[in-house]
C-alpha positions as CSV (number, residue, x, y, z in Angstrom):
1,X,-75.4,14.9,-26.7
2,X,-76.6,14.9,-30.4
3,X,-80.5,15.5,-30.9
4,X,-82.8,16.5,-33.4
5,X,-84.3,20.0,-33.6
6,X,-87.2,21.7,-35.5
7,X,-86.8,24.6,-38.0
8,X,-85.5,28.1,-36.4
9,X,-85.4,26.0,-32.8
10,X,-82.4,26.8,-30.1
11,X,-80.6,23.5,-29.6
12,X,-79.8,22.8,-25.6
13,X,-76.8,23.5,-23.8
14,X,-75.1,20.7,-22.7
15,X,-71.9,20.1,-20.5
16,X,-69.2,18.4,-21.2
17,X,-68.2,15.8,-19.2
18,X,-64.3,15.5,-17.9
19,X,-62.6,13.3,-15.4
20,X,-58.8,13.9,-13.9
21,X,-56.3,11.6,-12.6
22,X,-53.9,13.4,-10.4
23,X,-50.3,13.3,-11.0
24,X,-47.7,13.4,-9.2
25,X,-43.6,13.0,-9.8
26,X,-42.4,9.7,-8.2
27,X,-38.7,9.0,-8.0
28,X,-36.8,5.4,-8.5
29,X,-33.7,4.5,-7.5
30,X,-31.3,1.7,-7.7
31,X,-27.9,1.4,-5.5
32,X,-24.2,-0.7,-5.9
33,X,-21.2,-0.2,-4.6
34,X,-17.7,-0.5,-6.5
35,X,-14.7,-0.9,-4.5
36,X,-11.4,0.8,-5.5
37,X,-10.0,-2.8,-5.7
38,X,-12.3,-4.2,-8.3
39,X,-11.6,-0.9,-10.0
40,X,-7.9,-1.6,-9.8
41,X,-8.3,-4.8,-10.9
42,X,-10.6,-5.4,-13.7
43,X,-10.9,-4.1,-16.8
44,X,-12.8,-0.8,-18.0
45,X,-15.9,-3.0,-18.9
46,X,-16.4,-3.7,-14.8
47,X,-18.0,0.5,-14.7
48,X,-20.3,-0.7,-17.9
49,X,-21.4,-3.9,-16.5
50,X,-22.6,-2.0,-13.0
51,X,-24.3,0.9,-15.0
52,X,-26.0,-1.5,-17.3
53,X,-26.8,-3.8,-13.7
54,X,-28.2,-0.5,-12.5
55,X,-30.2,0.5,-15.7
56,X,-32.2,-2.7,-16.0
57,X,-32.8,-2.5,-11.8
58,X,-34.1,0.6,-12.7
59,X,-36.1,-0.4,-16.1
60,X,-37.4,-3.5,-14.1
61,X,-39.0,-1.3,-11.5
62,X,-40.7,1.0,-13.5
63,X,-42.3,-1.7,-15.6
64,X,-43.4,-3.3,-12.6
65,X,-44.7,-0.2,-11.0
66,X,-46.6,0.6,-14.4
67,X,-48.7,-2.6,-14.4
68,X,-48.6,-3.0,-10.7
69,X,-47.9,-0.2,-8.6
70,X,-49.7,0.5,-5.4
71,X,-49.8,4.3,-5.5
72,X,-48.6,4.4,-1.7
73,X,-44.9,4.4,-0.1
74,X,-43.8,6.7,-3.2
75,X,-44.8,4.5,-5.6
76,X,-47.4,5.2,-8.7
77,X,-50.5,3.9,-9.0
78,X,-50.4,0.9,-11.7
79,X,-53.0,0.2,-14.4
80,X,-54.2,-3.3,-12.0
81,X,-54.9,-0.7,-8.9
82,X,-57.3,1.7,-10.6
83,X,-60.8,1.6,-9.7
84,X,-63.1,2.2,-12.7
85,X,-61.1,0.7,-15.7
86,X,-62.2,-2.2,-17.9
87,X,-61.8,-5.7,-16.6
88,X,-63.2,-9.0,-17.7
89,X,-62.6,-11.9,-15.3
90,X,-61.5,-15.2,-16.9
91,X,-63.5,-18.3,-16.4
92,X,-61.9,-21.6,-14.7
93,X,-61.8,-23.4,-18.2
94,X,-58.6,-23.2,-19.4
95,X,-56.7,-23.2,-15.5
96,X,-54.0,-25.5,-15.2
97,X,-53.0,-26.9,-12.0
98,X,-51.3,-23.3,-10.3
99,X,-51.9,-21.4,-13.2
100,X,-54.3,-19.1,-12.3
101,X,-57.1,-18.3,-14.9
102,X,-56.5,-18.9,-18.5
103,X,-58.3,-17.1,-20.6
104,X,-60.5,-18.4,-23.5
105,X,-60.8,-16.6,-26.8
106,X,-64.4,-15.5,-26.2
107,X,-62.8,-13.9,-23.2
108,X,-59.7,-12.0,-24.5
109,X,-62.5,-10.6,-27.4
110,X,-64.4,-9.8,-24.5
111,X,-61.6,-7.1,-23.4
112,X,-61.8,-5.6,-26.9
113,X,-65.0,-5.2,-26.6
114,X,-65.5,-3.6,-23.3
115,X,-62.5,-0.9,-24.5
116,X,-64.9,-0.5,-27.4
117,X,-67.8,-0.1,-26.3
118,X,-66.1,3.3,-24.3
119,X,-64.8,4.6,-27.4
120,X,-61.3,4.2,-26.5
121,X,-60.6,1.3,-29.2
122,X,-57.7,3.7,-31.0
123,X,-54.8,2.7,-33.6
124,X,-52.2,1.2,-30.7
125,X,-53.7,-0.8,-28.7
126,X,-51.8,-3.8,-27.9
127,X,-51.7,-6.9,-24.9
128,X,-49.4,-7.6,-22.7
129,X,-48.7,-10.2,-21.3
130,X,-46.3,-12.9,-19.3
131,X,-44.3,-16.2,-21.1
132,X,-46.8,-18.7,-19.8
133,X,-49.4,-17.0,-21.0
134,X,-48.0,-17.0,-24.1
135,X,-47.7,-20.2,-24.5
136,X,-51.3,-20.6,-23.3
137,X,-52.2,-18.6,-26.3
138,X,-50.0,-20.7,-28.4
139,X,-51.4,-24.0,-27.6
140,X,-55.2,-23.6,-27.1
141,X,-57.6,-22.8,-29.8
142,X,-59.7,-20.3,-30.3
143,X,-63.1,-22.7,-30.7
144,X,-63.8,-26.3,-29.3
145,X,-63.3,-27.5,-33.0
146,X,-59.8,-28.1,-31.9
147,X,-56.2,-26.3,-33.6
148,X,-56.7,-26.6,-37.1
149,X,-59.2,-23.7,-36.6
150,X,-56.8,-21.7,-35.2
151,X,-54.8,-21.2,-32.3
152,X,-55.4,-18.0,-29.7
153,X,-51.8,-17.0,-31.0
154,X,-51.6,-16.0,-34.4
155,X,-49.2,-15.9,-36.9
156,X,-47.2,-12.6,-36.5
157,X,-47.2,-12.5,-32.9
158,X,-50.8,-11.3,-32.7
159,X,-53.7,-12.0,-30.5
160,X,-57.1,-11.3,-31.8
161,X,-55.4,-8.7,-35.0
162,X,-53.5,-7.1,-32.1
163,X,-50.1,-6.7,-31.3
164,X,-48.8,-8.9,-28.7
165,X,-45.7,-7.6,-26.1
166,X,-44.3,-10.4,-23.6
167,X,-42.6,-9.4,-19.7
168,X,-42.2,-11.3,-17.3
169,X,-43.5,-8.6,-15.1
170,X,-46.8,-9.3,-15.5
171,X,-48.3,-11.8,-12.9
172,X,-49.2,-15.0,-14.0
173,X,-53.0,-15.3,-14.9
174,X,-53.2,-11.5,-16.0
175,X,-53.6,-9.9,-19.3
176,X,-53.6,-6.1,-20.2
177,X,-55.3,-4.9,-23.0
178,X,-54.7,-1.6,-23.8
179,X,-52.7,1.6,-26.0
180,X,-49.6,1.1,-24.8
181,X,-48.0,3.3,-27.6
């Protein structure tokens, strides 16, 4: 803490203030089988194909895991399964029929803010976010003045001057806000 001391005064100690999230290695895995036959007869590419099968099983998981991941049966903990971290719950206003909530802009500037007001508003910080919400952002405006103030999605790919990233990992009605550098 910063204070204000007289002339030839000792300033206080203080203690600094630290928080830990354990760690721990987690393993993913991803299985095919090739027979010696579809070895035999195909062409070279049919080993490339199953690697790059296996690579995006693999890719696929971890993604999932990151945003969702339970943090039990050998899986991490994901980002949505934290207790503690910034969320802001989206209104009813913009929910289609089985869309979940829909954001309005108020509330996606809302997330900014509560990452701001912890200090933790750096360089990289980014949302991510599913197709349909995308196209949520691209069709409703920012204010009840209608479009031609401005959509939620703007030019660039941005939402609110930040970075947008799109997988269709994330479940419908969520948004991350966040340094995802």
């Amino acid at each position: 803490s910063g204070y204000w001391i007289g002339e030839d005064e000792d300033a206080t100690e203080d203690n600094l203030e630290l928080d830990q999230i354990g760690m721990s290695p987690k393993t993913v895995a991803a299985y095919s089988e090739i027979t010696r036959r579809l070895l035999m007869q195909s062409s070279l590419d049919v080993e490339a194909i199953v690697r790059a099968d296996l690579a995006s099983a693999l890719g696929l998981t971890i993604d999932k895991a990151f945003f969702y991941g339970t943090g039990s049966d050998n899986q991490p903990r994901g980002i949505k399964n934290y207790a503690g971290i910034n969320a802001v719950d989206f209104g009813t206003d913009g929910a289609g029929a089985g869309t979940g909530q829909l954001p309005s802009y108020a509330e996606i500037v809302a997330m900014e803010s509560a990452i701001a007001a912890d200090n933790a508003d750096v360089n990289a910080m980014a949302y991510v976010m599913n197709s349909g919400m995308r196209g949520h952002c691209k069709t409703t405006p920012k204010f009840t003045g209608g479009a031609d103030q401005g959509l939620i999605w703007e030019p660039g790919g941005t939402v609110n001057g930040y970075r947008s990233e799109v997988t269709n990992q994330i479940a419908t009605g969520d948004l991350f806000f966040g340094n995802f550098a």
